[in-house]
N, C-alpha and C positions, 0 to 999 in steps of 0.2 A: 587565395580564398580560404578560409579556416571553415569548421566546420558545420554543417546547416545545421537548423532547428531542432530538427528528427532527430539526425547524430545527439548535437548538447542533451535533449530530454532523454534518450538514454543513459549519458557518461554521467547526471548529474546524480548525487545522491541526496534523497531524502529532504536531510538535512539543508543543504545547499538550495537545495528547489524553494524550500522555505524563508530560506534566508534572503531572496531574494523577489523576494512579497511583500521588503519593506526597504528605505530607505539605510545607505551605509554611512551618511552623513547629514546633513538638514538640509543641502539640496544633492547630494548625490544619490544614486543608487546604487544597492549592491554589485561588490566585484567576486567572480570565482576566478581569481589566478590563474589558477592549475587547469584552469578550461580557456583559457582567452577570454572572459569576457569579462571588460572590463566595466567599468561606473558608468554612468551620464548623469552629467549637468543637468539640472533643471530648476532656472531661476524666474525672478520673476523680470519683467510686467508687461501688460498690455501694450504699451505706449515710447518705453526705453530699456534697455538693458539695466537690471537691477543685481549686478554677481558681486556679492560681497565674498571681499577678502580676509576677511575675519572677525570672527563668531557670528556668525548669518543669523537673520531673526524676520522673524514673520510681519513685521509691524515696520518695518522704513525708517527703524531705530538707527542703524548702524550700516556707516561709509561703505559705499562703492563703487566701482573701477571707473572711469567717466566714462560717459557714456550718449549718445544724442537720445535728448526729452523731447519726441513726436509729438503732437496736440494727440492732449488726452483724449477717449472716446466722447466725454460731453463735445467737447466739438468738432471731431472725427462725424459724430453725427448728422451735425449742420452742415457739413460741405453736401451732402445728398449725391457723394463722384462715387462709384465703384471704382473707377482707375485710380484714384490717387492713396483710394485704403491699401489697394493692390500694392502698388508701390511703395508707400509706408511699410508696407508687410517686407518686402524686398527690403530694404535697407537695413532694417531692424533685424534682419537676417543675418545680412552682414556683417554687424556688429558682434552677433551671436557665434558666428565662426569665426570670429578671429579672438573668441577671449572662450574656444573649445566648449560653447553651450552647446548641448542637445534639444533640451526644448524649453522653449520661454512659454512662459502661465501665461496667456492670453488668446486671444481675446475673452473681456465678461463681456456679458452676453446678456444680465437679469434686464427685466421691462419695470422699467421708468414706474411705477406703478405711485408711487407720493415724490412729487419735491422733497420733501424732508428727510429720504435716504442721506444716508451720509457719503455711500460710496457712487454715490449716481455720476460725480465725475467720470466713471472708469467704465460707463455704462452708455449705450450708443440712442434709446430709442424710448418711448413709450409704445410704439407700434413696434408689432412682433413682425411683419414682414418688412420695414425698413431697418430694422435694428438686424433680424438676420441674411441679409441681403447683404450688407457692409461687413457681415461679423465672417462669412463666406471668404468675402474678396482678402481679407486681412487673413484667414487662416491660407487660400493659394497664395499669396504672395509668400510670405514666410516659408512655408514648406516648397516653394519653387527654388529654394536656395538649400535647400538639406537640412533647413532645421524645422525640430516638430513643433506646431503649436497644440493648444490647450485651451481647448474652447470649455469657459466658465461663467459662473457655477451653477451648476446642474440639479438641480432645480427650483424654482421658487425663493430664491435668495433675494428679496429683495428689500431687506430692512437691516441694519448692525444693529439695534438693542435685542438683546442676549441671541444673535444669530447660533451661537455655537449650541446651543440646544431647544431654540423655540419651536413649536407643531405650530403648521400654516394649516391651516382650513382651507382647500379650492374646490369646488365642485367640477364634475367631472369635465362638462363642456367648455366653463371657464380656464381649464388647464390645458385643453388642447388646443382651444383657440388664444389666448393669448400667453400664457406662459411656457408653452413646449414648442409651438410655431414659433418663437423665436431663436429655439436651438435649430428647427430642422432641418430649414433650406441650410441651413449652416454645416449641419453634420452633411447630409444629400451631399450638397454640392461643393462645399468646402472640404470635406473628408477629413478630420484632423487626426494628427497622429496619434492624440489625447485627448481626453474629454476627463477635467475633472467637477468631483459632485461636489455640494455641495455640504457645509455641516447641517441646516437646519434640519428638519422633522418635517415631514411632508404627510398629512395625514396619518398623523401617529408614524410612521417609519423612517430613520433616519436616512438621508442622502447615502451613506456608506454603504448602506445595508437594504435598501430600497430595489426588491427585483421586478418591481412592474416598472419603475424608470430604469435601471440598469439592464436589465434584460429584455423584458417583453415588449416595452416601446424603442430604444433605444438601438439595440441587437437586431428586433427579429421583426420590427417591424419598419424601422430608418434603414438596418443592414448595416449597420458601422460593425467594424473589424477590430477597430482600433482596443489600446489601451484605456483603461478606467483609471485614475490615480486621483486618491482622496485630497481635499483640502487638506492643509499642513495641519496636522490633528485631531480630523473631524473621523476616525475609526472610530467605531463606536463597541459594537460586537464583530471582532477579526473572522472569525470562522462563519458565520453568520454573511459576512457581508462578501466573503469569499463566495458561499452559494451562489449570492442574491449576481454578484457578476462585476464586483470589486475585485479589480486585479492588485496595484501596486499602494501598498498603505505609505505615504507623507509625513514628516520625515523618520529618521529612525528610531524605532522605540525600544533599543536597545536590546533587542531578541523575544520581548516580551513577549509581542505577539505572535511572531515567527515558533517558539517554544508552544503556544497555546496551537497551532495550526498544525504542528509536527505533533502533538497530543494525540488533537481531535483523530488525527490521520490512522495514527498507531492504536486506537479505542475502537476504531470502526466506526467511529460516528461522522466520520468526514473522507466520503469515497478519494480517494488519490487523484483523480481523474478532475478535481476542479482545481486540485493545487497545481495539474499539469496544463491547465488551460490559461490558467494565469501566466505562469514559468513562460508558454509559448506566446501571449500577447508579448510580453516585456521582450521575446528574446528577435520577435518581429519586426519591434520599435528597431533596435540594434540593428537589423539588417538592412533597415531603410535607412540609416544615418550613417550608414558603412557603402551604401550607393550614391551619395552625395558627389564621393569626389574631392577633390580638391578645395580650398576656400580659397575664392579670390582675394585679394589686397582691401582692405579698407579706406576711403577715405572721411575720416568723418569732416570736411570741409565739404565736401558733396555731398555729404546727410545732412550739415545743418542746411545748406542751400535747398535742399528737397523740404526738410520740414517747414521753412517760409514758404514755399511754394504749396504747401498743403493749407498752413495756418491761413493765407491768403483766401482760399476757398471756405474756411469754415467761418468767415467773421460775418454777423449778419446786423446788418441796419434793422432797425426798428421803427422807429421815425426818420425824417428828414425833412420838418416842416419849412417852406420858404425857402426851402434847396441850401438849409445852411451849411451843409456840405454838399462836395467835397469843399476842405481851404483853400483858399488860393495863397500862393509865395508870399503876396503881398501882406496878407492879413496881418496885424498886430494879434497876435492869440495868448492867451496866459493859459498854463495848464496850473489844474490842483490837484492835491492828494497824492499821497505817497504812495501809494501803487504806479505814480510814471519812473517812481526810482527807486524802489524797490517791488519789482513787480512778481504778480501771482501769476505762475505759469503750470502749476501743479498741482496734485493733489495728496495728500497725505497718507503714510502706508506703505507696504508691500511696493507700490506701484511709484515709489519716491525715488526720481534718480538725479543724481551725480552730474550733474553737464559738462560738457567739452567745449560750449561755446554760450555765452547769453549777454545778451546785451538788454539794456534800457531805453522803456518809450522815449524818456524824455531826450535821453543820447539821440535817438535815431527822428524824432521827431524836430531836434533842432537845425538837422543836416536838411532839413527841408522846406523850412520858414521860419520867419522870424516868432520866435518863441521865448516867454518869458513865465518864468517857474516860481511857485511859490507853496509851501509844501499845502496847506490849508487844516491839513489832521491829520494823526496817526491811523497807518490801518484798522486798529481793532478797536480806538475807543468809541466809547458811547457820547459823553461829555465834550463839547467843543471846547477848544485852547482858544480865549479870550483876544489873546493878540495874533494866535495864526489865524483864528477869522477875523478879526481887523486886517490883517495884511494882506486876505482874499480881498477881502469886499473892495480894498483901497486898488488892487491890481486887474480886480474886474474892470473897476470902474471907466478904467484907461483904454481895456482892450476892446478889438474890435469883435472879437470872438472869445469864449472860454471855454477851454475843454477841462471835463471832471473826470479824474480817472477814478472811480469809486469802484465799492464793488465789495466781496465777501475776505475777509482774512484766514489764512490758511486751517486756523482752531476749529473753526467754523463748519470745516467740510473735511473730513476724514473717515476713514477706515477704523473701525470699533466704536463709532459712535454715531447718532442721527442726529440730524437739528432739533430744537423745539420749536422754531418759526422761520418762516421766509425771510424778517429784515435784514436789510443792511445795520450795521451799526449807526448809533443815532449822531453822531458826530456830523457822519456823512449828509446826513437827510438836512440836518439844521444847514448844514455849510450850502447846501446847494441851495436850498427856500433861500437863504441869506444873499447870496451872490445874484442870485433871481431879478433878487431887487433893485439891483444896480446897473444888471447887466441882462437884453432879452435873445441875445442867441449865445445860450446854454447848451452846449453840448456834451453828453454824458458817456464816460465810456465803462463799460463794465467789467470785470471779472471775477467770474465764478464760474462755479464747477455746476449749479443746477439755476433753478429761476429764483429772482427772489420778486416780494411787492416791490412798486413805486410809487409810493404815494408822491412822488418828486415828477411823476411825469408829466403832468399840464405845465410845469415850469421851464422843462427841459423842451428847447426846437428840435433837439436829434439826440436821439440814444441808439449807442454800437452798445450791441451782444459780443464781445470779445471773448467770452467763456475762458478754459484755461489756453493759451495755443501755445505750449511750448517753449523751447530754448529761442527756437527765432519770431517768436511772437511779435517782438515789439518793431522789428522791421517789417513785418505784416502789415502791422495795425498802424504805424505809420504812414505806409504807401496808402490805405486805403482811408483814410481820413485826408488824405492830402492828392487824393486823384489817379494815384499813379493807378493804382490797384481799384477795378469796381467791385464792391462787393459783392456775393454771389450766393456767399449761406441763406439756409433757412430755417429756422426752429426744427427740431426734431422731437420737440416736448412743448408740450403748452406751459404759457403762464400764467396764473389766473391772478384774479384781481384781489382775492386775497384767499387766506389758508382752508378755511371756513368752505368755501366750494370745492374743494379739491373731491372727487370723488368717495376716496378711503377716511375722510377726516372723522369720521367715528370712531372707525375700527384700523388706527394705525396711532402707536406701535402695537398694540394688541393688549388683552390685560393676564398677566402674570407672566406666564410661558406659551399662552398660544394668540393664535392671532387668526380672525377669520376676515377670511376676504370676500365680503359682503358686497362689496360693488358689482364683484361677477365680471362679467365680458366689458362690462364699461370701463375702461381704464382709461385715462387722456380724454385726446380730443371724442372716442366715442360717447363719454359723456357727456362733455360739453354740447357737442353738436344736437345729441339725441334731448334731453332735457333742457335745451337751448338757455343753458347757464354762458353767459358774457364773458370769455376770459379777457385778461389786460392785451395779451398777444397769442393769438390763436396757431396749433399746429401747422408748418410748411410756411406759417409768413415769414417774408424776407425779403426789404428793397433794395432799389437797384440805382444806379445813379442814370440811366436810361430806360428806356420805355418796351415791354414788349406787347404785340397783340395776337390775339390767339386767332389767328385765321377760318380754320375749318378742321372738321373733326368727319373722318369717315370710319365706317369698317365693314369690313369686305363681306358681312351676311346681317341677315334680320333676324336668324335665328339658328339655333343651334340646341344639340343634346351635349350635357353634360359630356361626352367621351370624344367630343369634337374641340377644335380651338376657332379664335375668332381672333384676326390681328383690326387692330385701331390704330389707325392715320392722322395725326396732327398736327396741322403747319404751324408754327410760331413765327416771329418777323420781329426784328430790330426794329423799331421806330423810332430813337433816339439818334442822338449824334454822336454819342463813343460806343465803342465794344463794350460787351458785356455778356455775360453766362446766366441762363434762367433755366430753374428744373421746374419740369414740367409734371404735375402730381395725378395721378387718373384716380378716381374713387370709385365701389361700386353701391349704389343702392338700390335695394329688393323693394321693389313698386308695390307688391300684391301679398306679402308673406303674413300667417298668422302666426307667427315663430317672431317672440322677442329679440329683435336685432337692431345694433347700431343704427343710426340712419344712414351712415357711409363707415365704410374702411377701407383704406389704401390698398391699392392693389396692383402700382404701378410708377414708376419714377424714372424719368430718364434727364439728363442735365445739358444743354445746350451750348454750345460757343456760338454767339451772331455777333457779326461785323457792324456798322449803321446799315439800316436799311435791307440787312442780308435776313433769309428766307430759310429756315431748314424744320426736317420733319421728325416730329417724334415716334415713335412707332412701338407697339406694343402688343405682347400677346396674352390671349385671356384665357383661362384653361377653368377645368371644373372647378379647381379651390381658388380662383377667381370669384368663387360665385356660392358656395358653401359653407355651411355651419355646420358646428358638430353634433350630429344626432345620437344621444347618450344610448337610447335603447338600442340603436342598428350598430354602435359601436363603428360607428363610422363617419366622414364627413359626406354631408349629401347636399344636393344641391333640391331647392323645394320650386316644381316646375313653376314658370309666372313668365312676367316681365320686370325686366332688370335697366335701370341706368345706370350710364358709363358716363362720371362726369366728371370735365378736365379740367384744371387748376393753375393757379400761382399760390394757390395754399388752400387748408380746408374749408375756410369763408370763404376766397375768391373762385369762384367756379365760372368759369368762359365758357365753355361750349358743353354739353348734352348731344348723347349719343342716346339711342333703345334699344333692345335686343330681346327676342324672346329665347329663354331654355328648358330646354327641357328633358324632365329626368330621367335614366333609363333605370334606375335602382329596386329592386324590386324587395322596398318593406315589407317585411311579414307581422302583422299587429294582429293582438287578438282582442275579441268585442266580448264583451259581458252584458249584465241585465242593466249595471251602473254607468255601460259605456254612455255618452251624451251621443244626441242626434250631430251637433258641431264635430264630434270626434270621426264617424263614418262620412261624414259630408264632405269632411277636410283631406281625407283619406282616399285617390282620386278610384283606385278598384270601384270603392263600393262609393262611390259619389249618386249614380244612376237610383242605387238602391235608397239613399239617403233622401234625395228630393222626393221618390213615390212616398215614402214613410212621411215626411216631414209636410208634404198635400195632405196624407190621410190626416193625420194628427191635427191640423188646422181645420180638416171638416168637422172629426167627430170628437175631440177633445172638451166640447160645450164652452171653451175659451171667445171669447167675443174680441178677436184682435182688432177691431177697427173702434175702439169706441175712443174717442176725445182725438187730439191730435198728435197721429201719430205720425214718423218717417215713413215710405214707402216699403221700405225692407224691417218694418217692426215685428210683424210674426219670425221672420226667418230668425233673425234675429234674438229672438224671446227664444225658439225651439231648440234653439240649436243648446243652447244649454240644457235642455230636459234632457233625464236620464231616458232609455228603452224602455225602462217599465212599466214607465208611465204609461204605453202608449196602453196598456193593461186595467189601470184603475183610472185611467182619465176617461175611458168610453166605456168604463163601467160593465167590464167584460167582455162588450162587445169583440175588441180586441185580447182572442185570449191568451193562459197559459203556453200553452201549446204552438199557437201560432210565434207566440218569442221565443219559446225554444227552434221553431224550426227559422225562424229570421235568422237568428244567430249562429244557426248553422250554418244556413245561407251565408251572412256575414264572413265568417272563417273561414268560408271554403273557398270563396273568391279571395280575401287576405292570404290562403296558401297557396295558390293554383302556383 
């Protein structure tokens, strides 16, 4: 055993301590010799081991080691398993100790917030509690094997145009509810051994140097321990960002900053005491990856077998009109488009790996029915080839089924750049109208890394979601186009029906260097749902080659205070004649709230295996941020007393069964009331509720207002008053109601707000 923390932060000098606040290589970290402590690895990606073996670069420019490519997070997503991220996490581990990494960059973690991100492959969710819920299981898995992950990026990163210096605009409740809740349950319960920030600008402060996300949310009020380590270049101001609760700056900047830190230090402008808190995060790292242990043996023949077995869970049918799937053996099928032989399994970037194994749909698709191939177009044109679509339409014509393998080309979706729209490329679209016409069971298969339109879909009987799934994709996609495999994904992002409704479609990419996030809490399906815009394919849909019914829905109280739990009971039931996996999605909506809120948000997922006919229960627990928004003034989340519905799912349009529940809050707001406060403001307010109704009778008798003239609602005065200020109650009865008497309400008012 060499020597602990305490010991190294004494023996280390100055100089040394600094030196190792930054990178000794593009993914190393500094080494002190003369102390034992040596480098660590730290490479990239989410989804595969990405350790290049020479001249490393941040962009997925340059070769290396092979490696098994997991299904990226776009469809890591869709599977909706905690176990099989878990697992994915494990393997990816493995790979990672046997080529000496310490810690791989992953999981990202940003929220889905536009289709037209570019890195949204690498990205799990547009809902902050399903995307960190998955981003948890993937950072225990990894570190249950000794190595650390890096849950990314930290904060608001959710666009490539000018990411490395743009200011995002979020309003406070918009960031705690959807952009920081999807780091949390992640940090909470995942714990990573890293967490890196982000480059953008968050409210004028850059990710590096941000100490209300690095410190005061993150530290003091999540309790993570861990390391801070910046995006590969995203230091902005070093000693500054040191304060703020930036520990290790990415990669080395050749003493640059290390020199500016040993400055500050020696000036008296930078107390020694944060460059010793740093020193001991990074030297903490080391002594958890020094309890690891031994690395077991790799096989990557048992990773690629695992990642088919994941890619299997994430692939989600869309349609299946007239049950054109599954194929049967028998079928005469023609496939089109070069994506069945040269297929998209990836995504561009940092996160670009090397395989050890991959094969081809159309290879693995022949081993399984009679199949005849014909390319139809090239991945990325726009323009059809005159004679490849003569030679679809003539090979449609024949078949008894056609499968279209379409879908986005790699240029399309990368790292450093955003789309400018949802299409497919136009080759694609003409080829399938075309082949339409010859042939009525089209089937379409896809791949990409986010949503795109289809204006192809009235044409198409069945379209698979294939997203990107990896080195064993196409044995996936395979088995479940031809029965072996049911499918079992479900969207984890909506689709809409075109770009134009997307929620941010004003204010994305943003204009010049900032970007303000004007939608607020509606992101995804909260939008859609709440302004009941139509998407193409709505959040959670996902079908199944069998039938499930949702039995009955209990839970074990009628009501509850926020500081209690309440567990929910739901039967599901095979009805069909194969096996098959169905998740089960819980939403919650606030029946009675005058607080602008979604009409539902996830609150609950759990994923099924039923046999035909077999019966099993889903269950579920509801706690206060079950049931809470974020209150900007109380600085806290708070649950606003009512009644609530718990409503259970096969996606956020299909909703089976409805539960009630009342809760109720124990929080005790302290608000204060003015002359401006509104009569709705004390009424809504339940202290002074009691006092609200007296006041809001008086004001209806002696106000001289005639609330009943012409045809009015039954609750039209309450109504009308609840918006007048307090003062009124002063010049509307014409002194009656005087000065004095509102000073002393208002006192009144306050003193029950503080009791």
């Amino acid at each position: 055993m060499g020597q602990s923390v305490d010991e190294l932060l004494k023996e280390l000098t100055l100089e040394e301590k600094c030196s190792l606040l930054s990178g000794e290589t593009f993914n190393d970290s500094q080494s002190v010799p003369r102390l034992g402590i040596e480098k660590m690895l730290m490479t990239d990606g989410p989804h595969g081991l990405r350790k290049q073996s020479d001249k490393p670069d941040h962009l997925g420019m340059n070769v290396s080691v092979p490696a098994t490519c997991f299904p990226p997070a776009c469809a890591l997503g869709s599977s909706w398993n905690r176990e099989i991220v878990y697992k994915m996490g494990e393997a990816l581990a493995s790979e990672c100790r046997a080529e000496n990494v310490a810690v791989i960059l992953g999981p990202g973690n940003n929220i889905k917030r536009s289709p037209l991100c570019g890195r949204n492959f690498e990205y799990f969710s547009e809902d902050p509690y399903l995307a960190s819920n998955l981003a948890a299981q993937h950072i225990k898995g990894v570190q249950s094997k000794g190595v650390g992950a890096s849950l990314k990026h930290f904060a608001v990163n959710n666009q490539e145009t000018k990411r490395l210096t743009l200011n995002a605009t979020v309003d406070e409740r918009t960031l705690r509810e959807i952009y920081l809740t999807s780091f949390e349950t992640a940090v909470k319960e995942g714990k990573p051994w890293t967490v890196m920030c982000a480059y953008n600008r968050l409210n004028g402060e850059f990710g590096s140097e941000n100490k209300y996300l690095l410190n005061d949310i993150l530290r003091e009020e999540w309790g993570y321990d861990g390391l801070v380590v910046t995006d590969w270049g995203a230091a902005n101001d070093r000693v500054k960002g040191l304060i703020a609760g930036q520990d290790l700056e990415m990669p080395s900047s050749g003493t640059v900053n290390d020199s500016k830190v040993e400055a500050a230090v020696k000036d008296g402008s930078l107390p020694v005491e944060y460059v010793d808190r740093a020193v001991r995060r990074l030297l903490e790292l080391r002594e958890k990856l020094h309890a690891a242990g031994e690395a077991e043996p790799v096989s990557y023949e048992k990773n690629h077998r695992i990642a088919e077995e994941i890619a299997e869970e994430c692939i989600v049918l869309l349609k299946n009109e007239d049950k054109v799937l599954p194929l049967k053996a028998e079928d005469k099928v023609v496939v089109i488009g070069e994506f069945a032989e040269k297929p998209r399994f990836q995504g561009g970037g940092s996160s670009h790996i090397n395989t050890t194994f991959l094969n081809k749909p159309l290879e693995e698709l022949k081993k399984l029915g009679n199949v005849e191939y014909v390319k139809g177009f090239a991945c990325a044109a726009e323009e059809c080839d005159a004679n490849l679509l003569a030679e679809a339409v003539e090979a449609a014509s024949r078949a008894d089924k056609v499968v279209i393998c379409a879908g986005l080309p790699e240029v399309y979706e990368t790292e450093g750049m955003d789309r400018e729209h949802l299409n497919i490329p136009g080759a694609q679209i003409r080829l399938i109208e075309e082949v339409a016409k010859h042939n009525k069971n089209i089937i379409v298969v896809l791949s990409n890394g986010a949503p795109v339109v289809m204006p192809f879909e009235p044409q198409a009987k069945a379209i698979v979601e294939g997203y990107l799934l990896g080195q064993a994709g196409a044995e996936a996609l395979a088995k479940v186009l031809y029965g072996k495999t049911n499918p079992s994904g479900k969207l984890a992002e909506t689709f809409p029906q075109r770009l134009e409704d997307t929620p941010c479609f004003l204010n994305f990419p943003g204009e010049g260097y900032h970007v303000e996030y004007r939608e607020g809490i509606f992101v995804g399906y909260r939008y859609y749902d709440t302004c009941k815009v139509k998407p193409l394919f709505c959040f959670g849909h996902g079908l199944s080659y069998t039938n499930f019914s949702y039995e009955e829905i209990t839970v074990d109280r009628e009501s509850m205070t926020d500081q209690e739990k309440a567990t929910v009971r739901v039967k599901v039931k095979n009805t069909g004649a194969v096996a098959g996996k169905e998740v089960v999605e819980l939403y919650i909506h606030d029946c009675q709230t005058d607080i602008v809120r979604p009409y539902k948000e996830l609150k609950g997922f759990q994923k099924l295996s039923l046999e035909p006919g077999e019966e099993k229960e889903a269950v579920f627990e509801l706690d206060k941020r079950s049931f809470a928004y974020y209150d900007v003034e109380a600085k806290d989340f708070l649950v606003q007393s009512g009644r609530f519905e718990i409503l259970v799912g096969a996606s956020s349009e299909d909703i089976r069964l409805k539960a009630a529940i009342e809760v109720t809050s124990t929080a005790i707001v302290k608000k204060h009331f003015y002359r401006n406060s509104t009569f709705g403001e004390i009424y809504y307010y339940e202290p002074t509720r009691e006092i609200a109704r007296e006041m809001m009778d008086y004001f209806e008798r002696e106000s001289g207002i005639d609330f009943s003239l012409g045809d009015r609602p039954a609750d039209f005065a309450f109504r009308v008053i609840c918006d007048f200020p307090l003062k009124t109650l002063v010049t509307f009865t014409k002194g009656r109601f005087s000065e004095q008497q509102l000073t002393e309400l208002l006192e009144k008012l306050n003193g029950v707000s503080h009791e």
